[in-house]
DOKOL-810320 format. One record per residue (C-alpha): residue number from 1; chain; x, y, z. Coordinates in steps of 0.05 Angstrom, whole numbers, padded with zeros to 5 digits. Example, Ala and Ser with C-alpha at 12.3 -4.5 7.8 and 13.67 -1.06 7.14 Angstrom:
DOKOL-810320
<pt num="1" chaine="A" x="00246" y="-00090" z="00156"/>
<pt num="2" chaine="A" x="00273" y="-00021" z="00143"/>
***
This chain:
DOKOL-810320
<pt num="1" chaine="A" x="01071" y="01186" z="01418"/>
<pt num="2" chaine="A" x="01109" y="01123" z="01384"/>
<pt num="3" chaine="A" x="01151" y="01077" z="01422"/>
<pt num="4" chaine="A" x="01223" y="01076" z="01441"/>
<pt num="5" chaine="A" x="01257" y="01029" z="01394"/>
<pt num="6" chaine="A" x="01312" y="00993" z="01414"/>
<pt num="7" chaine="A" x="01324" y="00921" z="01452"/>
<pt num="8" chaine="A" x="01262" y="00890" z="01480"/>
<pt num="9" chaine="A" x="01245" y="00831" z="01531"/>
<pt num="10" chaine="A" x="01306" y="00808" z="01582"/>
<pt num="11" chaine="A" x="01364" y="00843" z="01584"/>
<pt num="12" chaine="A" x="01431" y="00803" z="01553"/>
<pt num="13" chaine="A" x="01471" y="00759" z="01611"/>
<pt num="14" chaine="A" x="01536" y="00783" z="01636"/>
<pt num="15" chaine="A" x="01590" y="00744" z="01623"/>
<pt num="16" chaine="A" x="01588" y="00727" z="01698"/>
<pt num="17" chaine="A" x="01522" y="00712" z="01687"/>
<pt num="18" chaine="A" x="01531" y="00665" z="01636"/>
<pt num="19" chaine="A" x="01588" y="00625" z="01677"/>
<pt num="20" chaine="A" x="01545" y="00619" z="01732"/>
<pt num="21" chaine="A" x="01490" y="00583" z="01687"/>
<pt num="22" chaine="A" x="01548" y="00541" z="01649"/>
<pt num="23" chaine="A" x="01568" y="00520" z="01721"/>
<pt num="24" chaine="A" x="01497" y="00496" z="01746"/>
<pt num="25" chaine="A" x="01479" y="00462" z="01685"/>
<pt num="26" chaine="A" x="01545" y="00425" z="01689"/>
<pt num="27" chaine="A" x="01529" y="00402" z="01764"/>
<pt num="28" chaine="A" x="01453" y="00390" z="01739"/>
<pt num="29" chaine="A" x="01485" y="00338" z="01688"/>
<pt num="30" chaine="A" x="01540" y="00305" z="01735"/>
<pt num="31" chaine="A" x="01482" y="00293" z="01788"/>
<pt num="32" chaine="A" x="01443" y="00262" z="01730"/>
<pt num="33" chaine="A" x="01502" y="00221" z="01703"/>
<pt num="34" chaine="A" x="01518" y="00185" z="01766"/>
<pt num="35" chaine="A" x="01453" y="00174" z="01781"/>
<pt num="36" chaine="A" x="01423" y="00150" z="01727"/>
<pt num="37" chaine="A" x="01479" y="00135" z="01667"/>
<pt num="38" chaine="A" x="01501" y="00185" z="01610"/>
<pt num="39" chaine="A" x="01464" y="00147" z="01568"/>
<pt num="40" chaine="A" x="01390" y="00148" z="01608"/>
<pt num="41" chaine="A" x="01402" y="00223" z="01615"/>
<pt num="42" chaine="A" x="01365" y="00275" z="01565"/>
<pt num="43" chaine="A" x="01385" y="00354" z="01551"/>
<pt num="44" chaine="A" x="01310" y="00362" z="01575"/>
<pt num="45" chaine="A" x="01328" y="00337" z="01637"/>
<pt num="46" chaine="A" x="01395" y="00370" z="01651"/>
<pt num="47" chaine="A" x="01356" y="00435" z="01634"/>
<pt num="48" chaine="A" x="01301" y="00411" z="01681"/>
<pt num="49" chaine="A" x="01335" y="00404" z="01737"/>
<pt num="50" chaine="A" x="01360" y="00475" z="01729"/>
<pt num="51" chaine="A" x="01305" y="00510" z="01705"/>
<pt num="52" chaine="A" x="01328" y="00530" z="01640"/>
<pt num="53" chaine="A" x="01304" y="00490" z="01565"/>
<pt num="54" chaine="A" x="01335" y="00441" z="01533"/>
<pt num="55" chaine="A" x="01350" y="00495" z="01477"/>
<pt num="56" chaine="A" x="01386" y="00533" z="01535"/>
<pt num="57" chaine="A" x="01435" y="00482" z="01549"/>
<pt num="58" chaine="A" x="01449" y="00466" z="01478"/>
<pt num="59" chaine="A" x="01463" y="00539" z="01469"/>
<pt num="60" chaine="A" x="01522" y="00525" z="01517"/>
<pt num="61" chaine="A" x="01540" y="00464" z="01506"/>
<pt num="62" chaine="A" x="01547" y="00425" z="01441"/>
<pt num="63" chaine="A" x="01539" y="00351" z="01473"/>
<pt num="64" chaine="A" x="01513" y="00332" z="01542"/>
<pt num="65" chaine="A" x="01578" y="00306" z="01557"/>
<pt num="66" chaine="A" x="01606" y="00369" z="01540"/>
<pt num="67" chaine="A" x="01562" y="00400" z="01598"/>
<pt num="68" chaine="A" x="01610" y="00375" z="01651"/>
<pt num="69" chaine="A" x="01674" y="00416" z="01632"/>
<pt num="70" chaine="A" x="01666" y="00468" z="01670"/>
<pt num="71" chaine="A" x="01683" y="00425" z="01726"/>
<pt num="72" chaine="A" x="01740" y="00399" z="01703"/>
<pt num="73" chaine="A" x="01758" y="00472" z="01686"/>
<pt num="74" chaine="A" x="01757" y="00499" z="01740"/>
<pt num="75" chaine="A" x="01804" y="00457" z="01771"/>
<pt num="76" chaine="A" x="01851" y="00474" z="01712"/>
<pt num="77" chaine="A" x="01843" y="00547" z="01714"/>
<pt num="78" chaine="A" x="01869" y="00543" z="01791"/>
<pt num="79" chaine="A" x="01924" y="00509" z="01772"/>
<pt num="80" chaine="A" x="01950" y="00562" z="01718"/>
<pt num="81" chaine="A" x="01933" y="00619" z="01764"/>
<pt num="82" chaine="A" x="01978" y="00585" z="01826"/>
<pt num="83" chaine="A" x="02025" y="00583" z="01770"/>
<pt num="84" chaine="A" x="02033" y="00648" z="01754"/>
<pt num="85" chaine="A" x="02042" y="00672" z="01830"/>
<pt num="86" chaine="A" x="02092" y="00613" z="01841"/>
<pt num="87" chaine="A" x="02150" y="00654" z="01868"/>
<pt num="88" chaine="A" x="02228" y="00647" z="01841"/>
<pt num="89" chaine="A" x="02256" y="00609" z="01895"/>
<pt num="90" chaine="A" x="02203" y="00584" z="01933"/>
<pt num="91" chaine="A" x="02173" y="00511" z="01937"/>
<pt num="92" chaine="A" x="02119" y="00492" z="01891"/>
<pt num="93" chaine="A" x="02078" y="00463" z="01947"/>
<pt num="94" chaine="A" x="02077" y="00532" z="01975"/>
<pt num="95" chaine="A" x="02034" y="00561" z="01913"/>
<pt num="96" chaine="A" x="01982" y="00516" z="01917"/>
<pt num="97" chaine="A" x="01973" y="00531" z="01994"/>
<pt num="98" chaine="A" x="01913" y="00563" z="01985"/>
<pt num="99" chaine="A" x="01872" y="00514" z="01940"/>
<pt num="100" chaine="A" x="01873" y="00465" z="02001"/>
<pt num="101" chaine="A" x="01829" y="00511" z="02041"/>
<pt num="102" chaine="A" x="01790" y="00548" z="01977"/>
<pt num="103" chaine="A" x="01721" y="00514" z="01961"/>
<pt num="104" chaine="A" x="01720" y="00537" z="01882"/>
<pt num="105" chaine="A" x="01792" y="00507" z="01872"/>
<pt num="106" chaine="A" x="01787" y="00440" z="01893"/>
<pt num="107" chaine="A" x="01747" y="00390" z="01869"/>
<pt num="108" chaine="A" x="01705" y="00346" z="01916"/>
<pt num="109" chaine="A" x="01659" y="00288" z="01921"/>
<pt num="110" chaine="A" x="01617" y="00288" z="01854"/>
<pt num="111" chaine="A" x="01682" y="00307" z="01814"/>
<pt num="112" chaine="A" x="01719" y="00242" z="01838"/>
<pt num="113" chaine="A" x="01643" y="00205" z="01812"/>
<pt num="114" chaine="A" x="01649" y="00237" z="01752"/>
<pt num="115" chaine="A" x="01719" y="00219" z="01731"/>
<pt num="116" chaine="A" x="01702" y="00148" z="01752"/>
<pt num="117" chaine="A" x="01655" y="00149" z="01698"/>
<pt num="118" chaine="A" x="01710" y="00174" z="01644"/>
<pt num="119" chaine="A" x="01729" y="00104" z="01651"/>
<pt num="120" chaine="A" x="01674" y="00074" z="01625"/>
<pt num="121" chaine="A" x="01634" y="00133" z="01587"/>
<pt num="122" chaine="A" x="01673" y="00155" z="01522"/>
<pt num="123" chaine="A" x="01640" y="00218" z="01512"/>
<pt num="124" chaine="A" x="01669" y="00240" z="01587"/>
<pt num="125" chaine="A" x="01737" y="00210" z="01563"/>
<pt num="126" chaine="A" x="01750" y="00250" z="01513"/>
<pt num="127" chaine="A" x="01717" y="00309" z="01551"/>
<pt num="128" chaine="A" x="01767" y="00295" z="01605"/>
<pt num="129" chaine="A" x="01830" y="00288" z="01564"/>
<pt num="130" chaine="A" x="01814" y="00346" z="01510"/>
<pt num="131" chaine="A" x="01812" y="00402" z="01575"/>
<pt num="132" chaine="A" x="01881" y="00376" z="01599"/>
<pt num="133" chaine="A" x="01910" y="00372" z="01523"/>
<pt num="134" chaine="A" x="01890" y="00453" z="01519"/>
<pt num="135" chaine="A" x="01911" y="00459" z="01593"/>
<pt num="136" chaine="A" x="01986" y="00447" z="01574"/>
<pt num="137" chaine="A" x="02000" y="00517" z="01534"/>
<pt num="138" chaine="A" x="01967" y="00552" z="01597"/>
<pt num="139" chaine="A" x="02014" y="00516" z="01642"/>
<pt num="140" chaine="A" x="02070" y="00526" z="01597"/>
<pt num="141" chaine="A" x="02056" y="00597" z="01598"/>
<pt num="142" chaine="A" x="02058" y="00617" z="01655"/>
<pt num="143" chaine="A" x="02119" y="00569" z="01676"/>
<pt num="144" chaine="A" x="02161" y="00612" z="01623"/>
<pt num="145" chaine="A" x="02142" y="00674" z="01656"/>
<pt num="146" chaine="A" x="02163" y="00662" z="01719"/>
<pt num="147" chaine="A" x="02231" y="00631" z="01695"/>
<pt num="148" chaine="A" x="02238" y="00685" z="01642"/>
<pt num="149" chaine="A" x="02236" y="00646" z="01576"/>
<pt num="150" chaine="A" x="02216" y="00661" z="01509"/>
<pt num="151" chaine="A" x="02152" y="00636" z="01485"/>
<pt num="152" chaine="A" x="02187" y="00586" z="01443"/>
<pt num="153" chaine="A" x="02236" y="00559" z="01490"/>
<pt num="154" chaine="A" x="02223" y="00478" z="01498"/>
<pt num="155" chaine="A" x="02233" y="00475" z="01580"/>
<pt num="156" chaine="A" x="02165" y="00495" z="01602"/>
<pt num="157" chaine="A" x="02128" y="00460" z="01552"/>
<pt num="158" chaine="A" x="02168" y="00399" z="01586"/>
<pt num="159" chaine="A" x="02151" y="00421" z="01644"/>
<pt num="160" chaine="A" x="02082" y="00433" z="01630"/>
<pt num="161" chaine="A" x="02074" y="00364" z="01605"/>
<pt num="162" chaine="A" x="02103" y="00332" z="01662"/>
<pt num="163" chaine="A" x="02062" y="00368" z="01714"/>
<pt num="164" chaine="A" x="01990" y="00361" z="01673"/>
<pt num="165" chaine="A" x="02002" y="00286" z="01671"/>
<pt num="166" chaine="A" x="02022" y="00281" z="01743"/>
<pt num="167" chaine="A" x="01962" y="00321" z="01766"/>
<pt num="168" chaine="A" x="01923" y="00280" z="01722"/>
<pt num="169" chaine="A" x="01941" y="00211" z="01747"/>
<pt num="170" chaine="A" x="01933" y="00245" z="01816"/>
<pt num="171" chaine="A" x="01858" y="00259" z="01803"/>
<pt num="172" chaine="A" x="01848" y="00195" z="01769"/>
<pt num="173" chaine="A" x="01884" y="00148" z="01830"/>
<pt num="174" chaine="A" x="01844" y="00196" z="01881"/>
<pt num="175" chaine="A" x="01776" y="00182" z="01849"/>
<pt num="176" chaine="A" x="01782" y="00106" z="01841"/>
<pt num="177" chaine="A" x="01813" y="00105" z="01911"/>
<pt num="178" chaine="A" x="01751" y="00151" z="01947"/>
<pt num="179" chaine="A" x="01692" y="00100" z="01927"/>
<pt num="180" chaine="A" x="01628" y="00073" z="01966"/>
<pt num="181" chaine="A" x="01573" y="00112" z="02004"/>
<pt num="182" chaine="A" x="01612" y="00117" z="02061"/>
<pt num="183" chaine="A" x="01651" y="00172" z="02034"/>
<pt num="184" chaine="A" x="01644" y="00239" z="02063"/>
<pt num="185" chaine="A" x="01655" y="00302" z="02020"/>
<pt num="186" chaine="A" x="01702" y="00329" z="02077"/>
<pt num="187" chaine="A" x="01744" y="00258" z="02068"/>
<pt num="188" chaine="A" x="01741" y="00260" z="01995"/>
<pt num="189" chaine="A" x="01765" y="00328" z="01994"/>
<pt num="190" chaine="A" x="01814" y="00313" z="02039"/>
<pt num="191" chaine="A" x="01846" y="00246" z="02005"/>
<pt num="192" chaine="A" x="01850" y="00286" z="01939"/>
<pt num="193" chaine="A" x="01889" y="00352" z="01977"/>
<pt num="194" chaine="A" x="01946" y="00293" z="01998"/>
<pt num="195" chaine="A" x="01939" y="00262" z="01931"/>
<pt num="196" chaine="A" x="01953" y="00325" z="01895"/>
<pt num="197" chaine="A" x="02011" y="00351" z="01948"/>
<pt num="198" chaine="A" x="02045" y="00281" z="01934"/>
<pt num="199" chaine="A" x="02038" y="00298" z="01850"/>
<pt num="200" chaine="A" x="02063" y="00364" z="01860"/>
<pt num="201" chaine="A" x="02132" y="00333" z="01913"/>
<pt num="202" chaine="A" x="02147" y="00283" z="01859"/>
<pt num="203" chaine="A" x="02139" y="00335" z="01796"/>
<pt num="204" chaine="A" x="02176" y="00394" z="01844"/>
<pt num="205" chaine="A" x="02252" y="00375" z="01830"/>
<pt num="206" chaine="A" x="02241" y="00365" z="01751"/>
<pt num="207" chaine="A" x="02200" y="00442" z="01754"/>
<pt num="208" chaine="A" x="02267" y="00485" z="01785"/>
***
């Protein structure tokens, strides 16, 4: 008899798969980071403390600063989807109801650590400002949808705009505000839920 040809050894990852392992490398690489320095910290090491090779995480990621987006992602992606269910006529407030109480949407603790360092670590800088730059068409999206636009109406790219930087300044006062070891993840979290309600208040009456 001769052998089956066709794909050998481990099967391919799932897209969901693959997400998953972007998503613990990038909290592999944050832990490193604030504990030891972007600079101190190797792709051997952020694939250590995983359990995946260094050649692993460069196949996802083209930098180790790079490794972090996925965090800062995800609190993007929550913001375009609450977006897109923001009801005609109702408060803005009122879509993001459920990201106070929802563990993925909000950041927490380590993020606030982590954008601390974009003040001092270029790499995360630019990391940090490039996802909200290619946040804004997102945003802009879906805020034309809901008000019925056309794609290249100028309002919701305004509006866009004014809502990424206030949600960004939000994040940014929140994590140099939430500082010292006596910081709780449940106060952390909370502190950045008021911080972000108080962005989304001031940006509401401009966003109609």
């Amino acid at each position: 008899m001769t052998a089956a040809r066709g794909r050998t050894g481990r099967p391919p990852l799932t897209e969901e798969r693959k997400a998953a392992v972007r998503l613990e490398i990038a909290r592999a690489a944050v832990g490193l980071f604030i504990a030891q320095g972007v600079a101190a910290t190797t792709g051997e090491q952020i694939g250590q403390a995983v359990g995946v090779s260094a050649r692993t995480v460069w196949r996802y990621f083209p930098t180790k600063e790079s490794c972090v987006r996925p965090l800062f992602s995800t609190g993007i992606d929550t913001v375009a989807a609450a977006l897109r269910q923001w009801r005609p006529g109702r408060p803005l407030q009122e879509a993001f109801d459920h990201v106070w109480t929802a563990d993925a949407g909000l950041p927490g603790l380590d993020i606030g650590a982590l954008v601390r360092l974009t003040r001092t670590e270029p790499g995360l800088r630019a990391v940090w400002l490039r996802t909200h730059d290619e946040a804004e068409p997102a945003f802009a999206r879906a805020l034309a949808e809901r008000a019925g636009l056309p794609a290249d109406d100028v309002r919701p790219a305004l509006w866009a705009a004014m809502l990424n930087a206030a949600l960004r300044a939000a994040v940014e006062h929140h994590a140099h505000r939430t500082t010292g070891p006596g910081t709780t993840p449940e106060a952390a979290r909370a502190d950045l839920a008021a911080t972000l309600r108080t962005a989304l208040a001031v940006t509401a009456a401009g966003l109609t």
